[in-house]
N, C-alpha and C positions, 0 to 999 in steps of 0.2 A: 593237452593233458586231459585224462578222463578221470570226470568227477568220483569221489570218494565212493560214495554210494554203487555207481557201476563196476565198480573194478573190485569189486568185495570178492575177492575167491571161495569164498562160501556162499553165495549166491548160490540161487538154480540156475533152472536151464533159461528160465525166461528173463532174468537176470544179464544172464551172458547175450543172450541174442540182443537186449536192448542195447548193451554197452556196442556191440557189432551196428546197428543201425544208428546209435551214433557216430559210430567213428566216420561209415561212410556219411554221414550228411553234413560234418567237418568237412570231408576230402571234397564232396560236389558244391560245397559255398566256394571254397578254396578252387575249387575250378572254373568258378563265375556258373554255375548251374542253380543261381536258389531256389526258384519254384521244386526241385526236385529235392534241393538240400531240406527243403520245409516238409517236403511230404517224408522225409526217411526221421528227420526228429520226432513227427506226429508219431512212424508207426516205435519210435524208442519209447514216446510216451506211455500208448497204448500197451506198451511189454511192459514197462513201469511203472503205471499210473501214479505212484505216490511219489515219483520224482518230482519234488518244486523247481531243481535245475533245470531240467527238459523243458516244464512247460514256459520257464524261461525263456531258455533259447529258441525255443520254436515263437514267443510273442514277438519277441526284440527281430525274429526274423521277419515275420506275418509285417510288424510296422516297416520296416524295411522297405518290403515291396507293396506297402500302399494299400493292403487289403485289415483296415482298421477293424471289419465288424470280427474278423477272424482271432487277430492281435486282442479285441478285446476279453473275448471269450477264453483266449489264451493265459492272457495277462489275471483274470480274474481265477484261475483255477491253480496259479501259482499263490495268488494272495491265501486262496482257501487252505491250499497246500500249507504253505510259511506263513502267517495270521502276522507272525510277530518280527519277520525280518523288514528293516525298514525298504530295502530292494525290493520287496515286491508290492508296496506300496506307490514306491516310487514310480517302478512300472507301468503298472496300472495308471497313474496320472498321468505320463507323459503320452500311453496312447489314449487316454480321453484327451487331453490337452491337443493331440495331432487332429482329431476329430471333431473340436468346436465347442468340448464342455467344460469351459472355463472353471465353472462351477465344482466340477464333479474331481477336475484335474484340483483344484486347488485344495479342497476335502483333501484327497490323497497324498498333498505336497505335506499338508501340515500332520499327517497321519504321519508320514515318513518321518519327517523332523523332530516329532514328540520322541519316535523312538531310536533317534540318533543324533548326537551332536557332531557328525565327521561332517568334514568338510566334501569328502567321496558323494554324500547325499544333497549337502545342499547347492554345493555348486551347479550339479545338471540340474539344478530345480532353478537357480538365479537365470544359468544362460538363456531357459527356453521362456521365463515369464519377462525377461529383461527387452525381450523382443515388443512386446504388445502391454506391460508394464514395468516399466523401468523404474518407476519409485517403489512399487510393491517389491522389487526387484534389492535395491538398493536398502527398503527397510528389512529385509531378511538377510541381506546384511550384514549390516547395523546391530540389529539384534545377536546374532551368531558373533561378534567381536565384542559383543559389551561382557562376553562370557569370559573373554582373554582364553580361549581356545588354542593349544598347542598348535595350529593347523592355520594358524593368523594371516600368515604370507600370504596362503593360497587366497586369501578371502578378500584382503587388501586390494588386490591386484586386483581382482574380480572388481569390487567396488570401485577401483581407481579406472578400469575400462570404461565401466559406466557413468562416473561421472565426467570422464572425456567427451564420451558420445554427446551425453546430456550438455556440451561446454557448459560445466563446471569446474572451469579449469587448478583455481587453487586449490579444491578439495581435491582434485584428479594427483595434480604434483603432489600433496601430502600423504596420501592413499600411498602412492607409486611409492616415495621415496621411503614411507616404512617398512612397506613390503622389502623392500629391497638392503634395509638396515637387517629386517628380520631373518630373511632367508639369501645372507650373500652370498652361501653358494648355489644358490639355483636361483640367480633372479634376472637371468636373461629376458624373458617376455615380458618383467615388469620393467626391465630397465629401456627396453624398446618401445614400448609403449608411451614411457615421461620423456624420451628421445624426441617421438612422432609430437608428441603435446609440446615439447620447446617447440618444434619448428611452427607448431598451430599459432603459436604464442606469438612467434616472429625472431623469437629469440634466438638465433641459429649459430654464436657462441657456445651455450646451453646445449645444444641439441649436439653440436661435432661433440664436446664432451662426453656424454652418455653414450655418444655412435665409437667412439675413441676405448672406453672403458671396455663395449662387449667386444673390439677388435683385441684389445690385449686378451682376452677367453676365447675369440673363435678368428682367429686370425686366417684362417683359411677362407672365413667369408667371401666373395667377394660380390657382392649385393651393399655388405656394409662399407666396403675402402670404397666402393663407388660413392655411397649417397656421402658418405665423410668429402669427399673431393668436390661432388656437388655444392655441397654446402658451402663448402671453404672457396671456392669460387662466385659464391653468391654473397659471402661477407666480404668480397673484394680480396682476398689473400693469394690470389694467382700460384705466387711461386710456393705455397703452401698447398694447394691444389693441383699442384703439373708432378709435383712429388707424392703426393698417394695414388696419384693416377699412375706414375712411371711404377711405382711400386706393386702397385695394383698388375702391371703387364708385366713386370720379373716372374711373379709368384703365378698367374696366370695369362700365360701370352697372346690367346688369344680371347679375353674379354672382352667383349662391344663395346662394353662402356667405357674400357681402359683406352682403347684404340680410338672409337670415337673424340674421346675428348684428345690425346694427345694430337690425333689428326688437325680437329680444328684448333688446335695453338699455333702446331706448326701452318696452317693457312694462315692467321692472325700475323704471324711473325712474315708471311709473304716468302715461304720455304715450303714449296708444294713438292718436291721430292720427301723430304722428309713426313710431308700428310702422306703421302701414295706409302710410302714406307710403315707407317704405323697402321693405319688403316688397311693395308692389302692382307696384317695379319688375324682380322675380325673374322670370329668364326659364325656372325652374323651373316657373313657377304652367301652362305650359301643361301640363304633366306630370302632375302632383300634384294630386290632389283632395282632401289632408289638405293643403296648403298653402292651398290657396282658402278651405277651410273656418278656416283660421287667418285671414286676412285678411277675412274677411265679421266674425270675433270683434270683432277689431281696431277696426273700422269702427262695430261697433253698439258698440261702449265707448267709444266717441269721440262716440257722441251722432248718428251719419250714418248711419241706419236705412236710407234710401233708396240707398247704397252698397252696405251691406251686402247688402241685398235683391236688388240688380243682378250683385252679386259670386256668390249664390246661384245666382239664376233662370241667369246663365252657368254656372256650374259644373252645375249640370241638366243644361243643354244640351248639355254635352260630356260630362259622365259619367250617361246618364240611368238603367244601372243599378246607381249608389251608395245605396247606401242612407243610407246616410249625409251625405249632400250634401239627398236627398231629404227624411231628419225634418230637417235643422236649416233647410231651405227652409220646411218645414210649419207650426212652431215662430215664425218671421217670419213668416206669413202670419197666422196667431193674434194674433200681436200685431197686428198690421194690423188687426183686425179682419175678416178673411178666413175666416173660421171655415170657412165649406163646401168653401173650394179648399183649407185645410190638412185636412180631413178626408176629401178624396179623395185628399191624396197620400198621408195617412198610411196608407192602404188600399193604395197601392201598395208602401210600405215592407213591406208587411207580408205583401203579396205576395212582395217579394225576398224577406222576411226574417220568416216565420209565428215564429218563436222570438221576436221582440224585443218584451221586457216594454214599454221606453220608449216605444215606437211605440205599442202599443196603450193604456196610459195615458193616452198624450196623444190617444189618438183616442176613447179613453172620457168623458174633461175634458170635450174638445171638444164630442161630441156631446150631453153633459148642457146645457151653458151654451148650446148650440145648442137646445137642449128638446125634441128626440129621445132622450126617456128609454127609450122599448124598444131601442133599438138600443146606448144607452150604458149599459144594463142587462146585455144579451148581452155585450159589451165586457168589462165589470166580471165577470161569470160564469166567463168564459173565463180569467182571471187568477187567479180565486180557484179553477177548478178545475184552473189547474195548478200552486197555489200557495198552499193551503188556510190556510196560517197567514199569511197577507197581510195585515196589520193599515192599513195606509193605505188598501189596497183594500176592507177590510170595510167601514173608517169613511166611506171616503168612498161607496160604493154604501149603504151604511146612512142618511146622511145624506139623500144625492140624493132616496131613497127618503120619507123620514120630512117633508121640508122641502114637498115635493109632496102630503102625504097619503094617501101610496103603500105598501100591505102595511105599515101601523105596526109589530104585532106582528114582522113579519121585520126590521124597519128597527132596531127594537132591543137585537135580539136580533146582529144582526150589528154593531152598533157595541160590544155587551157583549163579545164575542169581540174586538175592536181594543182594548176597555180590559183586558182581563184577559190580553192579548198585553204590551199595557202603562200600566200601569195608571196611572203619574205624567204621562201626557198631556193636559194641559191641555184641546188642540181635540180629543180624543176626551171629555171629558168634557162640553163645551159638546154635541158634537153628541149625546150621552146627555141633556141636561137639553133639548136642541129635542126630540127625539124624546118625552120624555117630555108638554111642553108640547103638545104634536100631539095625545096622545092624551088629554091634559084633567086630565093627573094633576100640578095646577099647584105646588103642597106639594112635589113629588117632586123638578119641575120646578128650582123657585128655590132647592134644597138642592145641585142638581149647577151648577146653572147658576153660582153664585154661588164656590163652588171651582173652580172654573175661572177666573173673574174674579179671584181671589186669586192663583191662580197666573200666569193669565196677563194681568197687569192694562194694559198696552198693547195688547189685541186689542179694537177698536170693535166688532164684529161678536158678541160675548161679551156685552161690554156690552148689545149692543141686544137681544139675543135676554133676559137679564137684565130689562132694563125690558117685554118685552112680556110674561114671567109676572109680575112684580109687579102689573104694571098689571091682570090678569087676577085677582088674587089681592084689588082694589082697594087695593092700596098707591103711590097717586097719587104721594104725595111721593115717593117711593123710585122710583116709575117712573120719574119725572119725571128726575130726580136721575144716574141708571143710563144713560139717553137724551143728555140733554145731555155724560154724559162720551164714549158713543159719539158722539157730534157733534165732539166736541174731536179724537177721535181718529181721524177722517176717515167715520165711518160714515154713508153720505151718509141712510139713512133715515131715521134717528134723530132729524132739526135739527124736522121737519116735524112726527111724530109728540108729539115732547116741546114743541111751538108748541099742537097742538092740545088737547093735555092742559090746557094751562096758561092755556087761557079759564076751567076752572074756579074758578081761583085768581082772589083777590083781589090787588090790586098790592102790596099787603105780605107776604101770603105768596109773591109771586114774587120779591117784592125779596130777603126771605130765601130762598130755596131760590136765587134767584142767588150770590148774597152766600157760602154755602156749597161751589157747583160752584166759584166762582173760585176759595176757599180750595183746594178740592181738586187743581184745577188746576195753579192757580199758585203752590201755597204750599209748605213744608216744602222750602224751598232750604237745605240746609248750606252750602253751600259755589258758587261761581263764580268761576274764574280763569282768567286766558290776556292771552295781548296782544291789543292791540284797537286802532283806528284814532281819534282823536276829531280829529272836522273839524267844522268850521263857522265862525261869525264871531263877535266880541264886539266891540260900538261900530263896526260895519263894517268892522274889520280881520280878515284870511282865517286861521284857525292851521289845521296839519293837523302834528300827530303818532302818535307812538306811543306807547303807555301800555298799563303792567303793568297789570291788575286786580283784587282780588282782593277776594273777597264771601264773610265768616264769618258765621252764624248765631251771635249773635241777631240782628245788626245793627251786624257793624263793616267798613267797606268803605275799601280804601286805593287807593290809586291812584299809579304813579311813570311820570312823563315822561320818556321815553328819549331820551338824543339819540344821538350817531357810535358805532357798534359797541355800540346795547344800554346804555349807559350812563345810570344814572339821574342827571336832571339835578335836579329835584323832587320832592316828594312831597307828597299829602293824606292826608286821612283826618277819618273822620266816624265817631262810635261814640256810646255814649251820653251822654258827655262831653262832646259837643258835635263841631266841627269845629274841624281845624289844618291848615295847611298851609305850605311853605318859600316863600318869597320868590322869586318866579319872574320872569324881568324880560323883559318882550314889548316889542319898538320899538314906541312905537306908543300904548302903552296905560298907563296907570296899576296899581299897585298894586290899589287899590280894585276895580277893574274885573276885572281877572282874577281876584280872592279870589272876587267877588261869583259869577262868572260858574261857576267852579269847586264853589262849595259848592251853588251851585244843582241842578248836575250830580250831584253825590255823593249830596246827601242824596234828591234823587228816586227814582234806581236804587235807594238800601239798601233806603230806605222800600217798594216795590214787591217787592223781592228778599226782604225778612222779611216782603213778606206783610201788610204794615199796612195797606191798601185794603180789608182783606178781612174783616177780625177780627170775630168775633162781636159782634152789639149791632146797633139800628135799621137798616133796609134798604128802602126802596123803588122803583120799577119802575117809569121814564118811558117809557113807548112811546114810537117814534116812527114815521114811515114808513119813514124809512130807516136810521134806528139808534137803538137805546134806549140809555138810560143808568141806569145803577142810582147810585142817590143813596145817601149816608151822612152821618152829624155832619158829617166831618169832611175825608173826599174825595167826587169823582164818579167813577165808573169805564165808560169809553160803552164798549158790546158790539160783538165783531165778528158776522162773518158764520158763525163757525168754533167759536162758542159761547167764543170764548176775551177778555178783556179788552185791545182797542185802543189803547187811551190811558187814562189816568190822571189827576188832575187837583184838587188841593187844595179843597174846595166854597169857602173862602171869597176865592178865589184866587191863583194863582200860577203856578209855573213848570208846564205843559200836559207831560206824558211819552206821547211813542207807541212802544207796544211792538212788535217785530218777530224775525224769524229765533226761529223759536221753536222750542228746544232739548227733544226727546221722551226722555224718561227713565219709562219704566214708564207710569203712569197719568197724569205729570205734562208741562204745557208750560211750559219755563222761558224767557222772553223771553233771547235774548243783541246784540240791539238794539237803541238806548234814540235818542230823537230826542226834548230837550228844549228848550222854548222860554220864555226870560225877558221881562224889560223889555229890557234893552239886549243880550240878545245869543241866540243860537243854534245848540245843539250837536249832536252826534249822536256817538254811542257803536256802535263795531263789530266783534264778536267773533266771529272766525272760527268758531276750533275749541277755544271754554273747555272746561274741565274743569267737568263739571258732577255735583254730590254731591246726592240728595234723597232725606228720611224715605219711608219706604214709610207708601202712601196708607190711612189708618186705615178701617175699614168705617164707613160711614153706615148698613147693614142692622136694627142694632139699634135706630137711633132711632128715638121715636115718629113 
């Protein structure tokens, strides 16, 4: 807009041209040109000299860009100009005041204020003295409200600022909460401000209140439904907090904060689909390279490797030097089976980042399992030479070494250094009893080997290194024995090894040395509890409940039919006493029929659960092609593939048991899925997440 004074159409010539060098020194500030926008208001001055506006605007510019002696000169020939507008008093104070003269700026402030009560003049006078005197600050005021000033609010507020700063806090709420009685339609900044002082306060009730009031005016916020969700999660109100946040992502779907927080709820809740899902729509993630790498997490714990890997191989692509983006890219490529692409990148990492232990570990791993042992040698070197009491590193370059046939004497000599860094390490002691084995010393061998197997009695790879000194030792059975529990325990060598052994044996001593692994296996259950699912049919009618379980050694198992809310409608049980159970009434079926159908179920599961398939006494060994079956008096028990007992089965017939979901407890596999098959009917038993209790596995070592 061009000031009154230039746009006078009766003006002259010099008149007009001034109004012209104003307009352009608008249009060059408005360009980001000021140096140039200053020199075109100076020459509007000079056309107009007795413009007070101009010299205005060219001071307010001069301060601007820091050239104070300029601003001042400026500022003072506005005052001589206007004598009596308090603006150019003002002026002038605030560029002495930018300049160091306290003194000269405060003359001026009160010059101003004698000739104006607006609140226009004093507030920029409060803001700039509020800084280096805040009571000077605060008594001006003070003084300007004691007037009761139409202009109140604005002053309130100012004062209620400053007495926050000051924490002053009850004065600050009372300041705030007038202003905002005073001026309810415009009292967003003061209502934000007694918002920020609750939460200073602790009060954070108070504070969602106030954050709640400006979201009913600016609902479009979203700065405010976040810290409102914030807060409501920091008073503990969750489900009050997961809904201004879900809300929060309706109205903008992709806000960080929105996403962020619902993300980690859904992590909280252990539903990383649903994190990778919220969070993949933060419009953050182009930003953030610690956000991506949260979302590739997300992804691979949800089971969606191939996301995760895409959410990587992208985050490379935009941040290619992360290091950090780069190993957990590496790390996915590993699993992938990628071993040589994760071992060049991890060479890059490593490159960024020559100090990072994890990177060269995983590039030493790599390179071993890749069978570039010189290079995963140097790797491992490098670690231990800047990191001399590195006990994973000893063992495991110890191991790599000894497993190969590689520098024995050094191989064990650096895993003795990882046990005597720590000596109750079970897989340092396995890798001391292979290293031993390696070098022939088999005695030495099956004394470390087999402490470790005690310690660490669920590691198959223990086990198997275990049977290969025995077997060397010629203690066939005990190899044998050692083999097949690494079989159970996924050691995929061991099934083959402990097959080929066992041509030597006759089918009775395989029956028993089976007869013995299943006991091992599968026996010495204390205890099995949990809910469980039983479905199937009896006389072709469908049931499908819930049922308690519960399985005490030696052999008492009870069982209660839940119906609405958990409630037990039934009960059995089967103990040595026999079997009882409550009168249970199914449309459909008889009495008879469901007792029948029920004891059938019970008594199978105990009998298997104590172990009675298994008990010492007669044993023999049916080959088959495709599955054996080990015979006894008084059950059959057919073998799986996994060295572990499939099905069960009374020899002289009856109810058929196949075992499943099988529960890993130390040495032991405890079936916790049962699928039995009668004359007239067909059940299945399913247990999530039993509580499962079992004796620690007694050594076989001393037998003959």
């Amino acid at each position: 807009m061009v000031p009154a004074a230039l746009a006078d159409p009766a003006g002259g010539a010099g008149s007009r041209q001034a109004q012209r060098e104003y307009l352009r020194a608008t249009l060059l500030e408005r360009r980001g040109a000021p140096v140039e926008a200053l020199e075109a208001y100076e020459k509007a001055l000079a056309l107009d000299s007795g413009s007070a506006f101009l010299a205005g605007e060219a001071a307010e510019l001069a301060l601007e860009l820091g050239d104070r002696g300029r601003a001042e000169a400026l500022a003072r020939r506005r005052l001589a100009l206007a004598p009596g507008d308090p603006r150019s008093a003002l002026l002038l104070g605030r560029v002495l005041w930018a300049g160091g003269d306290a003194a000269g700026a405060q003359a001026q402030f009160e010059r101003a204020l004698k000739g104006s009560a607006s609140a226009d003049i004093l507030l920029p006078i409060v803001e700039l003295v509020a800084g280096r005197d805040p009571a000077r600050a605060r008594a001006l005021l003070e003084r300007f409200l004691a007037g009761r000033p139409p202009e109140a609010a604005r002053a309130l507020y100012a004062l209620g600022r400053l007495n926050a700063q000051a924490e002053r806090f009850p004065e600050a709420v009372a300041a705030l909460k007038e202003a905002i009685i005073l001026d309810a339609s415009d009292s967003g900044p003061a209502r934000l401000t007694l918002a920020q002082v609750y939460e200073v306060l602790g009060d954070t009730r108070a504070a969602i209140a106030e954050y709640q009031r400006l979201l009913a005016v600016e609902p479009g916020d979203p700065e405010l439904w976040a810290r409102v969700g914030a807060l409501q999660a920091l008073a503990g109100d969750q489900g009050a907090a997961a809904e201004t946040f879900r809300a929060l992502k309706v109205r903008h779907p992709d806000d960080p904060a929105a996403c962020a927080w619902l993300a980690a709820e859904a992590e909280r809740a252990g539903d990383f689909a649903a994190a990778a899902l919220a969070l993949q729509d933060s419009a953050a993630l182009r930003d953030d390279a610690t956000l991506n790498l949260r979302l590739s997490y997300y992804q691979l714990q949800a089971g969606d490797a191939k996301a995760a890997m895409a959410a990587l191989a992208e985050a490379r692509r935009r941040w290619p030097r992360d290091d950090r983006v780069a190993y957990y890219l590496a790390l996915g490529l590993d699993d992938q089976g990628r071993r040589r692409e994760a071992a060049a990148l991890l060479r890059e990492v490593l490159a960024l980042k020559p100090g990072d232990r994890d990177a060269r570990w995983q590039l030493a791993a790599i390179l071993e399992r890749l069978g570039r042992m010189d290079e995963a040698e140097a790797e491992f070197r490098a670690l231990l030479a800047d990191k001399p009491d590195d006990a994973p590193a000893l063992n495991y370059l110890g191991y790599a070494l000894a497993d190969r046939g590689l520098k024995l004497g050094e191989a064990e000599a650096l895993i003795r250094r990882a046990l005597a860094l720590e000596p109750s390490n079970a897989a340092y002691r396995d890798s001391l009893g292979w290293a031993l084995f390696k070098t022939g010393r088999s005695t030495e061998a099956v004394r470390e080997l087999a402490a470790s197997a005690r310690a660490a009695p669920d590691d198959g790879e223990v086990w198997e290194h275990l049977g290969a000194a025995l077997r060397v030792q010629g203690r066939r059975r005990h190899a044998w024995r050692a083999w097949r529990l690494a079989q159970s325990l996924g050691a995929e060598k061991a099934g083959p090894w402990a097959d080929a052994l066992g041509r030597d044996f006759s089918a009775d001593e395989l029956g028993e040395l089976w007869r013995a692994h299943l006991s091992a296996a599968h026996g010495g259950v204390r205890r099995l509890a949990g809910v469980c699912a039983l479905s199937g049919r009896v006389a072709g009618r469908g049931l499908d409940w819930k049922v308690l379980l519960d399985f005490r050694a030696p052999g008492t198992l009870s069982a209660e039919i839940l119906g609405p809310l958990m409630t037990p409608v039934a009960r059995a049980r089967v103990d040595g006493r026999g079997f009882e159970m409550d009168r249970l009434a199914v449309e459909g079926l008889g009495d008879v029929e469901v007792r029948a159908a029920a004891q059938g179920v019970l008594e199978a599961v105990a009998a298997v659960l104590q172990g009675e398939p298994f008990l010492p006494g007669p044993a023999r060994l049916r080959a088959g092609w495709r599955r054996s079956v080990l015979l006894r008096p008084a059950w059959r028990a057919t073998l799986g593939r996994s060295a572990l007992a499939e099905a069960v089965a009374p020899a002289a017939g009856g109810a058929e048991l196949t075992l499943t979901r099988f529960e890993k407890r130390g040495p032991r596999r405890v079936p916790s899925g049962f699928s039995v098959r009668g004359r007239l009917w067909e059940l299945s038993l399913a247990c999530p997440q039993p509580k499962v209790e079992t004796d620690p596995l007694e050594s076989f070592l001393d037998e003959p």
